[in-house]
C-alpha positions in Angstrom: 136.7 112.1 137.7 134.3 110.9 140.6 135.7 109.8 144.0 134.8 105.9 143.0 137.0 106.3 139.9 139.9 107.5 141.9 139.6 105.1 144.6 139.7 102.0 142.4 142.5 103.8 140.2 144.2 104.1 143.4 144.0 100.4 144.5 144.6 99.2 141.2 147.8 101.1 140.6 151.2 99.0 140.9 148.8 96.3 142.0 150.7 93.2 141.1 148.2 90.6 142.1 145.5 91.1 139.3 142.6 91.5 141.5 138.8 90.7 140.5 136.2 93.3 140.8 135.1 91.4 144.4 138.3 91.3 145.6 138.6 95.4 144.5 135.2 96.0 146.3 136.1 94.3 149.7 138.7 96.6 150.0 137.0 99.7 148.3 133.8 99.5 151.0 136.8 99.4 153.6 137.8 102.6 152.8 134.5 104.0 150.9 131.7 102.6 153.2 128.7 102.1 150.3 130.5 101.6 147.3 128.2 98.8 145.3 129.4 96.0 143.4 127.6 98.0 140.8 129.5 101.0 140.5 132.6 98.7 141.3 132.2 96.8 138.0 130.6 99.8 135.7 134.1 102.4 136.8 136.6 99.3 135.7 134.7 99.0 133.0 135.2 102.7 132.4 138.8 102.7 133.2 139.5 99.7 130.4 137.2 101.7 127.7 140.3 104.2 128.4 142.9 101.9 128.5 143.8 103.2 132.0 143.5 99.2 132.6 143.3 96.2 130.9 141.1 93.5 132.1 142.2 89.9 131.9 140.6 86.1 131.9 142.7 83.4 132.6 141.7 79.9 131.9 138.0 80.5 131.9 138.4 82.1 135.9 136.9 84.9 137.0 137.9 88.3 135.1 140.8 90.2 136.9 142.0 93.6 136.2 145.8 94.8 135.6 147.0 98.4 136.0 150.2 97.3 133.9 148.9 98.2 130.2 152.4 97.3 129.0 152.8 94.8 126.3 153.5 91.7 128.6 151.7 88.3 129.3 151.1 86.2 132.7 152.2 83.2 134.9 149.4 81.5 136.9 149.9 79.3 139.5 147.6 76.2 139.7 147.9 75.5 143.1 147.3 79.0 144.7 145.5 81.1 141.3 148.1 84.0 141.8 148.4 85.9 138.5 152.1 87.5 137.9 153.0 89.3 135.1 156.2 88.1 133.1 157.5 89.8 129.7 158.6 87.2 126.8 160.6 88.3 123.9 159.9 87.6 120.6 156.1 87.1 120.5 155.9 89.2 117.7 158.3 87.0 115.5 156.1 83.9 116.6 155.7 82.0 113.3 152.3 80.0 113.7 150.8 76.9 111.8 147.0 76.3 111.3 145.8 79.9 110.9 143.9 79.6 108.5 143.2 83.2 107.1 143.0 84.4 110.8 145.2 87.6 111.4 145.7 87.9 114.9 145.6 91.6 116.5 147.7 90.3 119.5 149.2 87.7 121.2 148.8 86.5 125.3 150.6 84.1 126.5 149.6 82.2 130.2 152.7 80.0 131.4 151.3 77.4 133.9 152.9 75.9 136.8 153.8 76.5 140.8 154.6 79.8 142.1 157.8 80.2 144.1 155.3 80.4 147.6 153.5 77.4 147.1 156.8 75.0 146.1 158.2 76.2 149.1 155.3 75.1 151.3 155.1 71.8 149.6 158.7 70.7 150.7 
């Protein structure tokens, strides 16, 4: 376990904002002067291959990383681009049309809309 890999572990753990690997490294360097981009990217990386964290895209944005490996799925605000993390029941008694001999392995859901901050600074 190197110093990097605890660091970002660290950072990463309870985070509830979903953070990209730039955002992760901005605040790594702050507290591990010389930590690259690089090694930034290859220890998530590492840390997914373990399923320590999952790594999530959201409507084609930039990859962000969750320390929550629980089975849940995501809200994202359109106006802002926060990521929160909601849990919806049921998802495995979905009944779909138009499969067409595809078997999913699992299901995400992304619910769309305003966060609570940004309708509040709209009014």
């Amino acid at each position: 376990v190197t110093p990097q890999r605890q660091l970002l572990f660290r950072l990463l753990d309870g985070n509830e904002c979903h953070p990209t690997a730039e955002a992760l490294h901005a605040t790594a360097s702050s507290e591990m002067p010389g930590i690259s981009l690089r090694t930034v990217y290859t220890t998530l990386s590492d840390l997914a291959d373990m399923g320590e964290i999952d790594m999530l895209s959201v409507d084609g944005g930039a990859t962000r990383f969750d320390s929550n490996t629980e089975d849940h799925h995501h809200v994202l605000c359109m106006e802002c681009g926060d990521v929160g993390d909601v849990y919806v029941d049921g998802t495995r008694d979905l009944s779909v049309v138009g499969l067409d001999g595809f078997t999913p392995s699992t299901t995400s859901i992304v619910f769309h809309g305003t966060c609570r901050g940004c309708t509040a600074s709209s009014t």
